[in-house]
N, C-alpha and C positions, 0 to 999 in steps of 0.2 A: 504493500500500500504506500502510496506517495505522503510524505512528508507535510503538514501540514504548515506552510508558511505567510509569514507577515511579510504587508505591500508596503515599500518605502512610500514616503510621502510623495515624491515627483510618481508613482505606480498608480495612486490614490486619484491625485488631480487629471492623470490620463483615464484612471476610470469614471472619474466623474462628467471629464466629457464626454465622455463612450455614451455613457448610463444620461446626460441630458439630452442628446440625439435621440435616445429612447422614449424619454418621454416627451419629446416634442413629435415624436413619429405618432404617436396616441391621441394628442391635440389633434394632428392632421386629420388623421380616420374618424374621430369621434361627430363632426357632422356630417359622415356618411353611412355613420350605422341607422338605417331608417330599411322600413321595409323597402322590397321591391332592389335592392341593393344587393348583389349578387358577392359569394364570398373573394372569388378570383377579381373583381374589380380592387376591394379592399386590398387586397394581397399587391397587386401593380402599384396601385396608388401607394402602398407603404415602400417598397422596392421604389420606384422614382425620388420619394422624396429620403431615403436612405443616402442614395447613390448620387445625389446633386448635393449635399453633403460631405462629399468626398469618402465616404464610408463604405463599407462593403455589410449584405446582411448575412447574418451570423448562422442561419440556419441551412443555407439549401446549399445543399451537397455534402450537409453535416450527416455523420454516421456508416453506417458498412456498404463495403465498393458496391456489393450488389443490390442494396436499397438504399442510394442515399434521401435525405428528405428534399420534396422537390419545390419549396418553396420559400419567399419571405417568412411568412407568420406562419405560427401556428393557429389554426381556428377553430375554435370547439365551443360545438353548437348544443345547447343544452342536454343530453344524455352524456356528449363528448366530456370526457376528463380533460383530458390533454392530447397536445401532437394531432391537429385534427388537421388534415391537409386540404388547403383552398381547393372549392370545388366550383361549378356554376351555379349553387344553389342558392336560391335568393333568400335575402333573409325576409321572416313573417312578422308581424305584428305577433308581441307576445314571447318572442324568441327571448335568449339569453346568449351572448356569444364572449366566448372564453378567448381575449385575442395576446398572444406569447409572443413579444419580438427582443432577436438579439441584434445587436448591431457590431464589428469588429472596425474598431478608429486608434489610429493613432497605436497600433501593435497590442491593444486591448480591447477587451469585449464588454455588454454594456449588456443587461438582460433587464427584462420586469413582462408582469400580464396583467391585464386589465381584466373585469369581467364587464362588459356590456350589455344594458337589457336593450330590446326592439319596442319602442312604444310603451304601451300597457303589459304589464307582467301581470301575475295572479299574487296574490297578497302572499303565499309561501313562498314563491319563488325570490318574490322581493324579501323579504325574512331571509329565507338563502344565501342572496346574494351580499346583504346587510351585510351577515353571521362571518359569511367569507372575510368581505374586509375588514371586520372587528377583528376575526384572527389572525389577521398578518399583524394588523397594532398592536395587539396583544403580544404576539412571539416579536416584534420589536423591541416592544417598553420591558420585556425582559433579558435585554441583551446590554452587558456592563462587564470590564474587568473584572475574573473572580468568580462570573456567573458559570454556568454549566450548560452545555447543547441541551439536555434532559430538559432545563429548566424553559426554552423557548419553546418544546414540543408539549411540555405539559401544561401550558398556559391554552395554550391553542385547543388541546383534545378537552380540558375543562367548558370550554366555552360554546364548543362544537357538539359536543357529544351531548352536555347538558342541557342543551335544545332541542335534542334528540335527531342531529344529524352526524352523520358516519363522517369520517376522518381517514382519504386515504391513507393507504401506508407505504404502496410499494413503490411511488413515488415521490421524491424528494428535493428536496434544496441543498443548494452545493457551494463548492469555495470554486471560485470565477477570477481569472487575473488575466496573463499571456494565454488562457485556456479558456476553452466556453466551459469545462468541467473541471473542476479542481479538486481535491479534499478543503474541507472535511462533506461530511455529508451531513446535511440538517433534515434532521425525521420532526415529524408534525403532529408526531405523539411520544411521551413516556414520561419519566419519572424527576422530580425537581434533586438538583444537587447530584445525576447523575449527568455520564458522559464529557465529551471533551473541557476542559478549561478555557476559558475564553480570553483571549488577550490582545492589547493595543495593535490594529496596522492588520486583523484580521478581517479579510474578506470572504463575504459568502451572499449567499440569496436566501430568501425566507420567501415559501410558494403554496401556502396552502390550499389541497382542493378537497372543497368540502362539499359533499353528496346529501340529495335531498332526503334519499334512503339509506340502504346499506355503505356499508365500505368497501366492500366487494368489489374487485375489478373484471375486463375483460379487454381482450386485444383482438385487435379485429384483422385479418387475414391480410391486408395490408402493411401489417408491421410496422405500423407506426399510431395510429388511430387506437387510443384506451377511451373504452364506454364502462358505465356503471354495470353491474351484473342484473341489475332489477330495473335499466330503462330508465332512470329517476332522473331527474339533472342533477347537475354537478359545477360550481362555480370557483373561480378562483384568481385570488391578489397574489401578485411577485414584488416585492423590490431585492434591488442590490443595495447592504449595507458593507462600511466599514464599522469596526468597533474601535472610540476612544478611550481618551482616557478617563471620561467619565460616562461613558454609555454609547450610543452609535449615533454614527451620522448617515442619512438616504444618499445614495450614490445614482440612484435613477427619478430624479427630480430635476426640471428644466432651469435651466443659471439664471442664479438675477443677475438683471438687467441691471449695471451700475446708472445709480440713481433713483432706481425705481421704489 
């Protein structure tokens, strides 16, 4: 297993531009998640504005020679967990769409996922979606010098599970630098004051995807497409953190604007 290591500060500041590309890539798409709006459109539109940035995106052609992934984003459409590959399928009023982009700048990679509703959700769904991004805050506000990986995964399953939604597991948050995957591995469930230690200049992602049912997974014969076992949706928040010295700071947040 590789070496779990801290990003100098000049590593930090190149992730940070990686990771504000990122989320200015989310601004852009966000007034084209409307229905009647087709996922491969999404997909161009984020690839164009990656690439007139001078960037490259981080996902297509990521993975094994014989399957690599064949696009910008990833998109996953309400059932979809993750890895859901742009299709011509237009989105519906009602939909919920899971959108994953990496972007590689400046010799570093930049990651985060949004969840997006289409319109009118159904009041669980929105609950859902809520629940998701309360637990990525949650496995944030528990990231500090001293703390433990355990303690970001059991913040998360507290809050998920206690609503009574399922909490993947076999999918995870990672350590991100020169690499789209690095160690450590961040799980989104277990136990406080277990697992790695957490220290200054460490880099990782925090992804929880939270199911409306079970936690159960399934891979869909594409090899790359994970859906829930029971059909349910499934919603999910990414950011890239670094950890200071007093807690972490967001690495896939757009830069202010001097003066603004």
């Amino acid at each position: 297993m590789a070496r779990t290591s801290t990003k100098t500060p000049r590593e930090i500041e190149a992730m940070r531009r990686a990771g504000s590309l990122v989320a200015e890539t989310f601004q852009v798409l966000e007034p084209h998640v409307q229905p009647g709006v087709s996922v491969q459109e999404l997909d161009q539109i984020a690839e164009e504005f990656i690439r007139s940035r001078g960037a490259v995106p981080a996902y297509i052609g990521y993975g094994p020679r014989n399957n690599p992934f064949p696009a910008t984003i990833c998109a996953s459409i309400n059932e979809v967990i993750c890895h859901g590959i742009p299709s011509p399928r237009k989105l519906r009023e009602g939909d919920i769409i899971g959108v994953d982009i990496g972007v590689k700048m400046g010799g570093v990679y930049g990651d985060a996922c949004h969840t997006y509703t289409v319109g009118n959700v159904t009041p669980e769904v929105r609950r859902l979606v809520e629940t998701a991004r309360e637990s990525l805050q949650l496995g944030l506000e528990a990231v500090k010098p001293g703390a433990r990986m355990g303690d970001i995964g059991a913040a998360i399953q507290k809050l998920a599970e206690g609503r009574g939604f399922g909490v993947v597991r076999e999918y995870t948050g990672h350590g991100i630098g020169k690499n789209l995957h690095e160690e450590p591995t961040v799980y989104h469930h277990g136990l406080p004051g277990t697992g790695l230690l957490l220290q200054p200049g460490m880099v990782f992602t925090i992804e929880p995807m939270i199911n409306l049912g079970r936690k159960e997974t399934k891979l869909l014969p594409d090899g790359w497409t994970v859906v829930t076992a029971d059909g349910k949706p499934s919603a999910q928040f990414e950011h890239t953190l670094v950890v200071t010295q007093t807690g972490y700071d967001i690495l896939t947040l757009p830069l202010k604007t001097v003066g603004a």
